[in-house]
C-alpha positions as CSV (number, residue, x, y, z in Angstrom):
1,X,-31.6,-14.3,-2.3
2,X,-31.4,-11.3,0.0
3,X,-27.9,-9.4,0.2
4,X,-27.7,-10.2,4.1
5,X,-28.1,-14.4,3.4
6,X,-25.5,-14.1,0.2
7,X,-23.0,-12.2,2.6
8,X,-23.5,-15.2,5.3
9,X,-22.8,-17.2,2.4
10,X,-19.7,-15.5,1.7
11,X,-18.4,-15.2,4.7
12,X,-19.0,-19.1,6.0
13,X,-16.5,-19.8,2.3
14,X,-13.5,-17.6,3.2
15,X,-14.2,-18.8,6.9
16,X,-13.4,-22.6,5.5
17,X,-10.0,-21.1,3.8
18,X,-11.9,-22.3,0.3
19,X,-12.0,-19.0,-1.5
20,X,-9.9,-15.9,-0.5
21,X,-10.0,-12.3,-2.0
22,X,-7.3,-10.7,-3.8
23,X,-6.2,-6.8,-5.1
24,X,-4.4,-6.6,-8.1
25,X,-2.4,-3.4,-8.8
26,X,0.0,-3.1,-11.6
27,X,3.2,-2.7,-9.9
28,X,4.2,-0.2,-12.5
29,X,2.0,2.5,-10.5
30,X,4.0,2.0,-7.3
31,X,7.3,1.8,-8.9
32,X,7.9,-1.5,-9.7
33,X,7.5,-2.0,-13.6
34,X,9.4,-5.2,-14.3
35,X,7.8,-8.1,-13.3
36,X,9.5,-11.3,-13.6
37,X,8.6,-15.2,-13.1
38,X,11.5,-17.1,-11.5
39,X,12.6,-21.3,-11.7
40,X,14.6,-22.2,-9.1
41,X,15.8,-26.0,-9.1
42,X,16.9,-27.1,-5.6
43,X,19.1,-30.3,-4.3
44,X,17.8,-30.3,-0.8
45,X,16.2,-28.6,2.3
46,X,13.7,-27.0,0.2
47,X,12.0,-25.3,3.5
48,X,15.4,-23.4,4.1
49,X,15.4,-22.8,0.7
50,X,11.7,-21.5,0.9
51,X,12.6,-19.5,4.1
52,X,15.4,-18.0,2.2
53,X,13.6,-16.6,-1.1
54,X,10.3,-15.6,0.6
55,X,12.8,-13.1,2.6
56,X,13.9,-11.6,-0.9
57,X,12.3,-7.6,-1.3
58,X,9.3,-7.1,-3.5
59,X,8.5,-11.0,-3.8
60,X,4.9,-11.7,-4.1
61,X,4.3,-15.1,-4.1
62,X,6.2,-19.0,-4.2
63,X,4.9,-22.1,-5.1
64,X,6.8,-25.3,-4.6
65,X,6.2,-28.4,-7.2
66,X,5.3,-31.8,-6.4
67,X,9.0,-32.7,-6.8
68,X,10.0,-30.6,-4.0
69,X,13.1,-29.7,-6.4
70,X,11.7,-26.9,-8.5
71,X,10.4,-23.4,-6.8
72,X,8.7,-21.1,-8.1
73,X,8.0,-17.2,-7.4
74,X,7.2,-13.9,-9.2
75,X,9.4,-10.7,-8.7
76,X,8.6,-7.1,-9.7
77,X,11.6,-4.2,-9.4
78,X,11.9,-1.1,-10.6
79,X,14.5,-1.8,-13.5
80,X,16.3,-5.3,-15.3
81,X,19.2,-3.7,-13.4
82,X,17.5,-4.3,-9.7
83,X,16.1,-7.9,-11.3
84,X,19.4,-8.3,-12.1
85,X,20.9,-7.8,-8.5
86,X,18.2,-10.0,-7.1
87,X,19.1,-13.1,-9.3
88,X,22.3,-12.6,-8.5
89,X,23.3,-11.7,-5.1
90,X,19.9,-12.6,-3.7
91,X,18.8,-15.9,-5.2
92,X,22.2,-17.7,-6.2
93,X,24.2,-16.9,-3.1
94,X,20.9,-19.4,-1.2
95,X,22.6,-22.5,-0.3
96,X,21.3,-25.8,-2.7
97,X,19.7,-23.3,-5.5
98,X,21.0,-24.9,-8.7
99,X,19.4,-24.0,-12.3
100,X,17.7,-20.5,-12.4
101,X,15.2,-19.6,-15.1
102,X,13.8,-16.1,-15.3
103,X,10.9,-14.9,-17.3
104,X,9.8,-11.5,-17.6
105,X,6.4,-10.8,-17.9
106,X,5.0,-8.2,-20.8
107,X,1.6,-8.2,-20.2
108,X,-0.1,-9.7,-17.5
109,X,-4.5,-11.1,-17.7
110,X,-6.4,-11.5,-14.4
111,X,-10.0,-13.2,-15.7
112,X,-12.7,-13.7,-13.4
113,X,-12.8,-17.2,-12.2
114,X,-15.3,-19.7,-13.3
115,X,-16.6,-21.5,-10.1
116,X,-20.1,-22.1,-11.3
117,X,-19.2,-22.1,-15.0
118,X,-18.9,-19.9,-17.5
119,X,-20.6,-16.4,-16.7
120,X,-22.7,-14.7,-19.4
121,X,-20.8,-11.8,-20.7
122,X,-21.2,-8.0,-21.4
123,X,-18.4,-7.4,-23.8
124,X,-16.0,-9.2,-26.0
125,X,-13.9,-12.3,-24.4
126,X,-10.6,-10.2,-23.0
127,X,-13.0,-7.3,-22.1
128,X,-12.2,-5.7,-18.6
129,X,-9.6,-8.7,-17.7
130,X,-6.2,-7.1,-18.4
131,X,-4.9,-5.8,-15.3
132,X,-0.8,-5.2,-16.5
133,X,-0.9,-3.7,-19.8
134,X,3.1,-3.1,-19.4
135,X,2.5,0.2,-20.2
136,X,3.7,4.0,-18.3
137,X,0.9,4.5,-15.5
138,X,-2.3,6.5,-16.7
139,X,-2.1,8.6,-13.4
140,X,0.7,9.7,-10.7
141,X,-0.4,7.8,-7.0
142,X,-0.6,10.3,-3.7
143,X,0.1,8.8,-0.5
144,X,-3.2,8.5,0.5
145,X,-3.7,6.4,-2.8
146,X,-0.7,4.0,-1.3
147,X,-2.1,3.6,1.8
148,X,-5.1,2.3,0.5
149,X,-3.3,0.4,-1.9
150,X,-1.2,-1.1,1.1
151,X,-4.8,-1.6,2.9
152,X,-5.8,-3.7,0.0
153,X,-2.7,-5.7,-0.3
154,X,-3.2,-6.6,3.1
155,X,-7.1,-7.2,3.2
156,X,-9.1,-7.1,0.1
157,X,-12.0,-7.4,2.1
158,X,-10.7,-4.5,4.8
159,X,-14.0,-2.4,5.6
160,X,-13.7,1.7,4.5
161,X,-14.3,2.5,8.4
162,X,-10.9,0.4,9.2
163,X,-9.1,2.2,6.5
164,X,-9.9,5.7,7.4
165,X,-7.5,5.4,10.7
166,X,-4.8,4.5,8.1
167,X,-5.5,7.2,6.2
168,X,-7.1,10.0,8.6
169,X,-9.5,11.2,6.2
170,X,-13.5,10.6,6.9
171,X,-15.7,8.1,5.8
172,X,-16.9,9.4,2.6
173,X,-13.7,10.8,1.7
174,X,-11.7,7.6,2.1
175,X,-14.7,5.9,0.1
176,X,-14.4,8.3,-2.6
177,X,-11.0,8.0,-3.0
178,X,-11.1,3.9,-2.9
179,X,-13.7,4.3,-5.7
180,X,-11.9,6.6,-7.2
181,X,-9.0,3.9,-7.8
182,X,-11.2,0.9,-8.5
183,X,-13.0,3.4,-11.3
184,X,-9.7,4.2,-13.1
185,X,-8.5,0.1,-12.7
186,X,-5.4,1.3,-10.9
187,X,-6.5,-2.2,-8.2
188,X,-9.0,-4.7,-9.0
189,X,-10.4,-7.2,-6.6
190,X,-10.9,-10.7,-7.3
191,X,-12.4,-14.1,-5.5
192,X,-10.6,-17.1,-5.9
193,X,-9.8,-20.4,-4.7
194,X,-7.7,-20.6,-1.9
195,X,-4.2,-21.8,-3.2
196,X,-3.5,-22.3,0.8
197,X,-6.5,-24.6,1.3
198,X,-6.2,-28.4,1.4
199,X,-9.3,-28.9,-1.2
200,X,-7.6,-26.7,-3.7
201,X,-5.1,-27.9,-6.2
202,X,-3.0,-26.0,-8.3
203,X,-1.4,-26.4,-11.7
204,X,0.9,-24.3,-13.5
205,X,0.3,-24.4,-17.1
206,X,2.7,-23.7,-19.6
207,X,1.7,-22.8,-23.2
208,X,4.3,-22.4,-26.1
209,X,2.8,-20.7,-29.6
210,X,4.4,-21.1,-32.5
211,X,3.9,-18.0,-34.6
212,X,4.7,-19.3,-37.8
213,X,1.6,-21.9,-37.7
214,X,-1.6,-21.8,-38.8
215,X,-4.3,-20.4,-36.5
216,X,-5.3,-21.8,-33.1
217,X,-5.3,-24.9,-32.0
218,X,-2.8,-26.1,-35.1
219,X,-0.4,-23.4,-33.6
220,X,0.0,-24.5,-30.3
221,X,3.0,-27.3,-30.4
222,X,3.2,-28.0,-26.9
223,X,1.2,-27.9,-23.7
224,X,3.2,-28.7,-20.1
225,X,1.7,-29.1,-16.6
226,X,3.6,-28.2,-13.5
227,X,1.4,-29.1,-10.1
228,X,2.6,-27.4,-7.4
229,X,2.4,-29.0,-3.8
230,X,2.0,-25.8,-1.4
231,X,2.1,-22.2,-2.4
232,X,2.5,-18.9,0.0
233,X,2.6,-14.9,-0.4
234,X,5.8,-13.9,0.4
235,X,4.2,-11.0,2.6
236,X,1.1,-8.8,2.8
237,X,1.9,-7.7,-1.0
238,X,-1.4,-10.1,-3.0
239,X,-2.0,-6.6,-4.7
240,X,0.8,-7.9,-7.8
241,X,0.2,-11.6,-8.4
């Protein structure tokens, strides 16, 4: 198929709200190196609630269960100190927030998503799919690099011409440098569902191991399911989910 027809292609999906594109940036290169998944149970007015926790700094996304009782989000800061602070004089000071659980994240796995099936492979299963390692960053980050980072976070899809007059470098320049970061994994860009769209269903999955038991599957005790009704980015910030 010819690249002009597979862009129309493209292009008619994310115009439907079906599939959106995302950047993924460890957090730890702009700062931020705790990452945390919060619980929130609520007794009522879950949209105020919503409104309330979306507000919070350096949130990057919240989902809200079936029940309309339980929210979800994920938090990255720049110490357990700051996740500290926003726990408790951000998140438990929100009127009808009941129950918090907080889990930090270690590691963090961004696999390509499967819409057709699974794709044939170059390279062993986990190959090329880990995008948080929890690791010190392999490189320091220049303004220039943020601003394309923020570019990103904002657009995945934003065209190198538009972010030149963010950056005020040419062309080729700014292309070099955004190549530069997708070479060295700092961002990574993937395609997905639309969590926003009406014909798109999420499901949070939880997974407990026990690592006493014999290998897989013997060793997984428990499997539990958490649909979520509605889900929304916090703010132009997609690059850490």
């Amino acid at each position: 198929m010819p690249v002009g027809a597979v862009r129309q292609r493209y292009d008619r999906l994310v115009g439907t709200g079906y599939i959106r594109s995302v950047a993924l940036v460890d957090p730890a290169t702009v700062g931020r190196p705790v990452v945390a998944f919060l619980e929130a149970d609520v007794e009522r007015d879950v949209d105020e609630v919503e409104r309330r926790l979306l507000a919070l700094p350096h949130v990057a996304w919240l989902a809200t269960g079936v029940d309309f009782r339980t929210v979800y989000f994920q938090v990255s800061t720049a110490s357990n100190a700051e996740l500290a602070a926003i726990v408790n004089d951000g998140v438990r000071p929100v009127p009808h927030v009941g129950r918090i659980t907080t889990h930090v994240h270690l590691r963090n796995w961004s696999p390509v998503f499967r819409f057709g099936g699974p794709p044939a492979r170059s390279g062993p299963p986990g190959d090329g799919i880990m995008w948080r390692r929890g690791e010190a960053p392999t490189r320091a980050l220049d303004d220039v690099d943020h601003q394309l980072l923020a570019c990103l976070a904002e657009d995945a899809r934003m065209t190198v011409t538009a972010m030149t007059e963010r950056t005020g470098l040419s062309v080729p320049a700014t292309r070099q440098r955004l190549v530069r970061l997708l070479k060295d994994e700092v961002v990574r860009i993937r395609t997905r569902p639309n969590p926003l769209s009406q014909l798109v269903r999420t499901v949070r999955v939880v997974v407990e191991i026990d690592a006493t038991a014999p290998p897989w599957p013997r060793s997984w005790p428990g499997c539990r399911t958490s649909p979520t009704s509605r889900r929304a980015p916090a703010r132009p910030t997609s690059a850490w989910r």
